[in-house]
Backbone bond lengths (Angstrom), bond angles and torsions (degrees), N, CA, C in turn:
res aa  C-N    CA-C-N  psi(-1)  N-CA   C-N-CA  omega(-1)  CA-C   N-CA-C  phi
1 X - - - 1.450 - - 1.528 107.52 -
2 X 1.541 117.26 133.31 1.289 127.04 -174.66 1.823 90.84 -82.57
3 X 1.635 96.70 -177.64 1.450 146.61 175.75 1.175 90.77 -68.10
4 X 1.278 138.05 -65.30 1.834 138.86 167.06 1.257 98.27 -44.46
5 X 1.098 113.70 -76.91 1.801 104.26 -145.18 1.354 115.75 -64.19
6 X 1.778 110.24 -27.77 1.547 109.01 164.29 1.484 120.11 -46.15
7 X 1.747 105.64 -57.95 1.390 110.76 171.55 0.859 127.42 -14.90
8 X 1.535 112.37 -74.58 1.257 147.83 -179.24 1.658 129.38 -49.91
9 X 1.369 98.16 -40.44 1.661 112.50 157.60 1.193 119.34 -63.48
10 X 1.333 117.27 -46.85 1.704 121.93 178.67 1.438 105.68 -66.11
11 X 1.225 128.41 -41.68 1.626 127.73 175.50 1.816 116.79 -56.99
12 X 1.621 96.06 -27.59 1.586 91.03 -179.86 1.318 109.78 -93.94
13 X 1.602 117.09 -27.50 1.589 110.46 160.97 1.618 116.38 -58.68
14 X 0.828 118.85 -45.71 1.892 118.67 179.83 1.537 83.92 -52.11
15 X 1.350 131.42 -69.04 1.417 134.53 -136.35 1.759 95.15 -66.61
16 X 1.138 115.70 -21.52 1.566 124.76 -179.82 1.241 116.50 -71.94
17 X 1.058 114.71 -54.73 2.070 145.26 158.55 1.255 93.73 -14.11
18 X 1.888 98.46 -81.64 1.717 133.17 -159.56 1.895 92.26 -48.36
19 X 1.223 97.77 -61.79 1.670 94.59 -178.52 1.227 117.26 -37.88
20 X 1.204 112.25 -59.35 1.784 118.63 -175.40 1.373 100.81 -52.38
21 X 1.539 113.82 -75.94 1.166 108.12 -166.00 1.711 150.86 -43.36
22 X 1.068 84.13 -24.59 1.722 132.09 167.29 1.499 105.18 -47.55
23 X 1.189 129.60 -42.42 1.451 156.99 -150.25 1.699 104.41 -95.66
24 X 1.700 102.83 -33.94 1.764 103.45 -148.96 1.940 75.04 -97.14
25 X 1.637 104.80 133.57 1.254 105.74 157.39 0.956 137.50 -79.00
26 X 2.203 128.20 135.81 1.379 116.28 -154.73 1.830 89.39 -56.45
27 X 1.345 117.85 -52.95 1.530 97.04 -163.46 1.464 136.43 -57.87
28 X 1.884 94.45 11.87 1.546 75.23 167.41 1.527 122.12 -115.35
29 X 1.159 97.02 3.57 1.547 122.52 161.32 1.872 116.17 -62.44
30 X 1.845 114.79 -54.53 1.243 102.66 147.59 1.031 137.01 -65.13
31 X 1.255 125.83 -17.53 2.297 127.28 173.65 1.642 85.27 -66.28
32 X 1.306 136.07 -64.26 1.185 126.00 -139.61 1.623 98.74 -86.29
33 X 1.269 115.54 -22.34 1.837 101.62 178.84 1.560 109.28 -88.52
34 X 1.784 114.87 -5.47 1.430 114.97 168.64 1.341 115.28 -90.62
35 X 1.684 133.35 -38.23 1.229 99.26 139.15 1.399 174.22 -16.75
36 X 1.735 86.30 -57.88 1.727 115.24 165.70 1.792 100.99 -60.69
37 X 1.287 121.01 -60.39 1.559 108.15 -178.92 1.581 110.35 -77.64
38 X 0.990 118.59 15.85 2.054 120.58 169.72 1.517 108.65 -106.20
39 X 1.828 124.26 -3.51 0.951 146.54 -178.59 1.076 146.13 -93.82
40 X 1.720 125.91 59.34 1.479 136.64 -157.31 1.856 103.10 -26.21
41 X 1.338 97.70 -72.50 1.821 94.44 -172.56 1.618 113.14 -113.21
42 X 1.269 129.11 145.73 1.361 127.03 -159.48 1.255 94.56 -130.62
43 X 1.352 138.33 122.92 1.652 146.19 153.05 1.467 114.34 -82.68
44 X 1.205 121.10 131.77 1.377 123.30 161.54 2.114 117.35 -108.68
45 X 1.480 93.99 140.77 1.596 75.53 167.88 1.886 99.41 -169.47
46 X 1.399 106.41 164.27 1.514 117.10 -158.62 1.841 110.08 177.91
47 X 1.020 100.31 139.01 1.532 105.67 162.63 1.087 127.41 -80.92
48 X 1.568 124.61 155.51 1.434 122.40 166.09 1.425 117.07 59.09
49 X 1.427 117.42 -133.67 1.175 128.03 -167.77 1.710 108.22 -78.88
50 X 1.534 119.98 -22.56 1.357 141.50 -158.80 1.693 86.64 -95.59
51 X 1.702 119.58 -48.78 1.889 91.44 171.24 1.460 104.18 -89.94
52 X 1.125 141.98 40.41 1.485 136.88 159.41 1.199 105.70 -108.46
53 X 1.916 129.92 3.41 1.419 118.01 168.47 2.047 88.55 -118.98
54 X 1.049 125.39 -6.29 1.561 137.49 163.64 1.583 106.64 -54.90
55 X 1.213 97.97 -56.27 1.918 117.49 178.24 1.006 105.56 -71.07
56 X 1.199 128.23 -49.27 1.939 121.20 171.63 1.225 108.64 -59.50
57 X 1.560 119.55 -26.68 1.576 101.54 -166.28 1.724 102.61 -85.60
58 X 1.274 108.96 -57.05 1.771 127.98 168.85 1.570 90.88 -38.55
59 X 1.451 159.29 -20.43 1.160 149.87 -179.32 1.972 106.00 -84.87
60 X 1.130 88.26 -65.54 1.629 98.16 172.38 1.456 118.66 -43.54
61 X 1.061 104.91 -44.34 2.084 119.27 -171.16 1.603 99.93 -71.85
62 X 1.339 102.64 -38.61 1.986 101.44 171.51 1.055 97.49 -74.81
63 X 1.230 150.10 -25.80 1.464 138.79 -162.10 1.482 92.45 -71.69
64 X 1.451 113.74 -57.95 1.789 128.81 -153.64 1.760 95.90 -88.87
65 X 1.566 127.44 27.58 1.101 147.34 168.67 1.364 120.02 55.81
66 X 1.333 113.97 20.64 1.945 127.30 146.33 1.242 120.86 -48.79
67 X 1.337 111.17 121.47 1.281 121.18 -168.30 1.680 94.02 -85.29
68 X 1.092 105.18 96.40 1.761 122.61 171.22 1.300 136.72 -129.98
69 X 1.366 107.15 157.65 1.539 122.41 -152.79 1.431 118.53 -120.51
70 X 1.596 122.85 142.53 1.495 105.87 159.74 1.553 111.69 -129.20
71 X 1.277 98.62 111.26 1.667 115.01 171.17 1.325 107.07 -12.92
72 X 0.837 132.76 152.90 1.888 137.00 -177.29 1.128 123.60 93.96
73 X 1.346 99.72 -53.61 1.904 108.05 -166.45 1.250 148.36 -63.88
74 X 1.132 139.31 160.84 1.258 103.52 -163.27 1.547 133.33 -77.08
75 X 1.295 117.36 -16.36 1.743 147.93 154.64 1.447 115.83 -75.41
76 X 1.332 118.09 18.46 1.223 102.65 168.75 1.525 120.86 -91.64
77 X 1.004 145.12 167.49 1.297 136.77 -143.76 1.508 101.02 -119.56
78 X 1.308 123.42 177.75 1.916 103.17 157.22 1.476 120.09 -102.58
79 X 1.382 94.17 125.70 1.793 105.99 153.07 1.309 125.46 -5.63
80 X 1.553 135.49 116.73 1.650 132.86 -173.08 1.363 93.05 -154.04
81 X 1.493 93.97 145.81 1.610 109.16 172.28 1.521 125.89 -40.79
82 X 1.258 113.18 128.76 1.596 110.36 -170.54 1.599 98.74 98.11
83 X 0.976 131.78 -19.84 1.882 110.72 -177.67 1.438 96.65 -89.51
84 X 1.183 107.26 147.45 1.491 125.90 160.92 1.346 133.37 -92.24
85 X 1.626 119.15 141.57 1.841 101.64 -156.03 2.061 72.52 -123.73
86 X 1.294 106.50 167.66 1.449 134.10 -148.61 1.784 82.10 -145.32
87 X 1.343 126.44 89.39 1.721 106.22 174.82 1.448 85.47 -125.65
88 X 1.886 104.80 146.92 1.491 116.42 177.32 1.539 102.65 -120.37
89 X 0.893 108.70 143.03 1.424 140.23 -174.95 1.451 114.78 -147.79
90 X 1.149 119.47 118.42 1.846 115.23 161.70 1.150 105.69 -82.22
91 X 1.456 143.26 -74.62 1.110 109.49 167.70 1.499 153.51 -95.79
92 X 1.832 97.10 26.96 1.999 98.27 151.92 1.401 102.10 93.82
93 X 1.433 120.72 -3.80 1.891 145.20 -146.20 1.554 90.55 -121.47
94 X 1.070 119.40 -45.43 1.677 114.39 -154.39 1.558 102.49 -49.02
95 X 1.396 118.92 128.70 1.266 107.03 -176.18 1.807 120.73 -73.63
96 X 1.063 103.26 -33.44 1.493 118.06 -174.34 1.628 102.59 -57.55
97 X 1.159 98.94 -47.25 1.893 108.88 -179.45 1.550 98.04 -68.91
98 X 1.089 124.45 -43.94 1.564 113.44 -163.81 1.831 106.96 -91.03
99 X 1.248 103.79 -13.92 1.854 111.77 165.02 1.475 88.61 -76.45
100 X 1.394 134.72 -97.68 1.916 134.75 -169.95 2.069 82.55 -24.41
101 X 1.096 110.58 -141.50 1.150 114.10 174.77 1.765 116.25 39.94
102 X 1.183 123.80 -52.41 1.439 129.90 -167.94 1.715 112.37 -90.39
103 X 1.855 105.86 -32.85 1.038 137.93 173.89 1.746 112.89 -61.86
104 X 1.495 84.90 -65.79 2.087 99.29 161.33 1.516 86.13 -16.16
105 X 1.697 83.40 -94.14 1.472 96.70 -140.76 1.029 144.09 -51.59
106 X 1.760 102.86 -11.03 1.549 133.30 165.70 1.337 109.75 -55.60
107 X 1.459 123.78 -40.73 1.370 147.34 166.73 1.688 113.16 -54.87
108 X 1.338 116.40 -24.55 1.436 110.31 -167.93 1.437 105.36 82.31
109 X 0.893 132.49 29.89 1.771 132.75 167.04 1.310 110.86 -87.29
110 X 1.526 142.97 162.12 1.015 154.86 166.20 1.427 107.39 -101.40
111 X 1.909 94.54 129.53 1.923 82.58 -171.92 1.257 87.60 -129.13
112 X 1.447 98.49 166.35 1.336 115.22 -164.81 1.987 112.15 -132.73
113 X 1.177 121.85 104.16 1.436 112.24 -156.94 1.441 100.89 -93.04
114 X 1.606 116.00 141.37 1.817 117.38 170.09 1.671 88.85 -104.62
115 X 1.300 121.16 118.98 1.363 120.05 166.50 1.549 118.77 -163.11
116 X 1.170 99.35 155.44 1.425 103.23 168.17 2.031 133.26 -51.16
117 X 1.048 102.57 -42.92 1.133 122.47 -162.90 2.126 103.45 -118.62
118 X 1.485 90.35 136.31 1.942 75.13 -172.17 1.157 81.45 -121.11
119 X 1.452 149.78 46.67 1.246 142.83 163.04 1.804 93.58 -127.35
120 X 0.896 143.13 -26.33 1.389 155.70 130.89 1.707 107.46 14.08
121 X 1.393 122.79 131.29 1.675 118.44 178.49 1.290 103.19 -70.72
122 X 1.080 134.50 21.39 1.464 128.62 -172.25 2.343 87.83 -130.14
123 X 1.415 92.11 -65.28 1.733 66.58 175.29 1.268 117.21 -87.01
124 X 1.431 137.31 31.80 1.437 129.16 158.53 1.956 99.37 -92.70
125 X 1.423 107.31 -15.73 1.571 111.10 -179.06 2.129 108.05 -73.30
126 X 1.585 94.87 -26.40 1.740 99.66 -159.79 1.306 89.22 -80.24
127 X 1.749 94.98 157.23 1.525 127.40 149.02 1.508 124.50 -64.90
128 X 1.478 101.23 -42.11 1.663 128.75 -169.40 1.544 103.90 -129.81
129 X 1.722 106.57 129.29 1.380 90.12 173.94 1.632 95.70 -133.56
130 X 1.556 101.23 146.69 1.968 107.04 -164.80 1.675 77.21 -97.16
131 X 1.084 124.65 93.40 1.785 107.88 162.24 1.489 124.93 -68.50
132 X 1.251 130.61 136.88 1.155 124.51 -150.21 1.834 76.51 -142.87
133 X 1.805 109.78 113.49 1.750 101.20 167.05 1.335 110.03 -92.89
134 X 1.521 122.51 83.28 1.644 128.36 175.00 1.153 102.54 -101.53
135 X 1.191 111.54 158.97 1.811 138.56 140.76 1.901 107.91 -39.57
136 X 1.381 97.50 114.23 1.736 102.96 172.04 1.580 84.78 -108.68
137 X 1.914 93.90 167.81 1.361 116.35 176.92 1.685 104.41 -63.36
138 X 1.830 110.03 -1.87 1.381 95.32 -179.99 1.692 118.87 -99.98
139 X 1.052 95.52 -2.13 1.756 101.67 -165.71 1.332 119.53 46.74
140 X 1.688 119.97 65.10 1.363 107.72 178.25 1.567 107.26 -115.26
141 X 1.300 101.39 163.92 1.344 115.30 -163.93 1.453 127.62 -47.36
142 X 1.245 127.42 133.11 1.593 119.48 -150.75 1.449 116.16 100.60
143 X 1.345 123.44 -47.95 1.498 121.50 171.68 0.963 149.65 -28.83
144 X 1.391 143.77 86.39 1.830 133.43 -167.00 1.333 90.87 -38.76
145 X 1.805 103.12 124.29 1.724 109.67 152.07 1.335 115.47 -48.36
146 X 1.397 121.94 161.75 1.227 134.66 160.03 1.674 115.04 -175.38
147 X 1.718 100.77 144.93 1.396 136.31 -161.46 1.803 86.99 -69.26
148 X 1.388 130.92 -25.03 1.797 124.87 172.25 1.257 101.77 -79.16
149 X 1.324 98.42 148.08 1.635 145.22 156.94 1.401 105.34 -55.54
150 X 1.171 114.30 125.46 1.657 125.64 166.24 1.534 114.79 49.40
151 X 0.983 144.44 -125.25 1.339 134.31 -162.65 1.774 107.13 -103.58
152 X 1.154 128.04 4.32 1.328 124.49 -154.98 1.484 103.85 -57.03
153 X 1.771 150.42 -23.92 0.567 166.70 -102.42 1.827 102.66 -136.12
154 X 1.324 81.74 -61.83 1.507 99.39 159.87 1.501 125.44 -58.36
155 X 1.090 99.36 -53.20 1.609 104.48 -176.58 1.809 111.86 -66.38
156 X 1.131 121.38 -37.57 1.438 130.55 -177.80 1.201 100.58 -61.67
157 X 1.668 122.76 -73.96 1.181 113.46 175.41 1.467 138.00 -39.80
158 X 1.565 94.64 -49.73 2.150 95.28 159.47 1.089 118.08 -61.08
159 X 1.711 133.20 -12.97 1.132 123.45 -173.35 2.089 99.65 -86.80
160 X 1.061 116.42 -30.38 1.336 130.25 -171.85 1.321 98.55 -79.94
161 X 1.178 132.03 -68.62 1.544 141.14 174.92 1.740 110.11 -23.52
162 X 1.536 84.37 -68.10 2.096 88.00 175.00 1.037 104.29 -74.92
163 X 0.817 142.82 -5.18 1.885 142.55 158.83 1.720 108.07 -54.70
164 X 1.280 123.05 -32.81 1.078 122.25 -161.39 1.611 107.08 -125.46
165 X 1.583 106.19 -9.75 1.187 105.91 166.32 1.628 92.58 -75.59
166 X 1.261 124.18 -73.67 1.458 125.39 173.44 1.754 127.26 -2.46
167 X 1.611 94.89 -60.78 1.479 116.28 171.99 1.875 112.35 -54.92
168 X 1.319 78.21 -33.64 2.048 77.33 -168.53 1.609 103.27 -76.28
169 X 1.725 108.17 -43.14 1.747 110.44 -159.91 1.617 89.21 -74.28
170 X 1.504 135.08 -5.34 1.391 115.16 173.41 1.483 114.64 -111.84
171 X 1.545 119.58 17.83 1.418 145.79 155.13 1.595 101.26 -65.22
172 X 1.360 100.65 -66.98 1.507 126.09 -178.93 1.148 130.03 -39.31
173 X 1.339 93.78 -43.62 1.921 119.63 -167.40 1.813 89.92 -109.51
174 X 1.139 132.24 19.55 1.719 124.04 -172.21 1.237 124.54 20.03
175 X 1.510 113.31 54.22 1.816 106.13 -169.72 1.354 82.26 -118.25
176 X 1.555 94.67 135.79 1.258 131.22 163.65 1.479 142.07 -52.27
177 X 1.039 152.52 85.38 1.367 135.78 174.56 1.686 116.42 16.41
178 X 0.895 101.27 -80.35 1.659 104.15 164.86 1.696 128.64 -32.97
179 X 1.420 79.75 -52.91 1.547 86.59 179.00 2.053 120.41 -54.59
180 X 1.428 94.44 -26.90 1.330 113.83 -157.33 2.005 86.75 -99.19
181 X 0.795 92.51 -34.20 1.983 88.46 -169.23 1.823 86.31 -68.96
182 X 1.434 116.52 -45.81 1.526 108.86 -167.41 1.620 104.87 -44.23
183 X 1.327 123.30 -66.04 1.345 137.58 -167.68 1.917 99.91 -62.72
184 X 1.087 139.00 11.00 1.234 134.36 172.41 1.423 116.78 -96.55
185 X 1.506 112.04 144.19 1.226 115.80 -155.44 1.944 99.85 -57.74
186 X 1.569 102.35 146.24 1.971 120.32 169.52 0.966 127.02 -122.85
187 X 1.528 110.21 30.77 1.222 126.48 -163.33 1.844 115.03 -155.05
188 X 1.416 94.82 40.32 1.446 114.30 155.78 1.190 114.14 -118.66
């Protein structure tokens, strides 16, 4: 592969992004970052590649001084009525997400689903659902095509999406650049 055709690949992945994103309404990007700051404790959780943009997001929200969580770990605390869980799924199926998720809500938590599908056992479980119309590793009907393998499509866009949910709840909350570099790791 040339200097062109790389180019050229990266322009049709953005152009894939741009598509999706296009789709997600700004207002539901503000409902979900006014929540997040109406929200004493926030859980995040996801499989695979879907909690490796869960963990980016639960990373950012501590940055912008959200007291947040990621399901699994070993410091995570327990689940209580009133916290809100953040679970990603592309397609809404993952069992582990839709057990946390079912568990939440048994708890009295407010959940909030990132997924493909809002008819999905994972968004028939949410309060809030971030719909995201990507490409899953399943290709089912309705899906933005795309030139990626398995969910990558999905995952970029959730990674951009909570990017801007992020951006808004620290609009919201008025923290500063500074404020957010203080709380970043000093110990690399």
């Amino acid at each position: 592969m040339n200097q062109v055709q790389s180019t050229a690949t990266a322009e049709q992945i953005m152009a894939e992004i741009n598509q999706v994103i296009t789709k997600v309404p700004q207002e539901t990007i503000q409902q979900l970052a006014t929540q997040l700051v109406n929200s004493q404790r926030i859980f995040v959780t996801g499989e695979g590649r879907s909690g490796f943009m869960a963990k980016s997001f639960a990373m950012r929200l501590m940055h912008l001084g959200a007291d947040c969580h990621v399901i699994g770990e070993t410091v995570t605390p327990a689940l209580a009525a009133g916290d809100l869980l953040v679970a990603v799924s592309g397609s809404g199926t993952t069992k582990a997400a839709v057990w946390t998720a079912d568990k939440a809500k048994e708890l009295g938590c407010h959940i909030v689903a990132v997924t493909t599908d809002d008819s999905s056992p994972l968004g028939t479980l949410a309060d809030t659902i971030l719909h995201i119309p990507a490409a899953t590793k399943y290709r089912r009907e309705g899906e933005a095509p795309s030139i990626q393998p398995l969910g990558s499509l999905f995952d970029q866009c959730t990674h951009v999406l909570l990017d801007a949910v992020c951006l808004t709840y620290g609009q919201l909350k008025q923290v500063q650049h500074d404020d957010v570099f203080a709380k970043h790791s000093n110990v690399e």
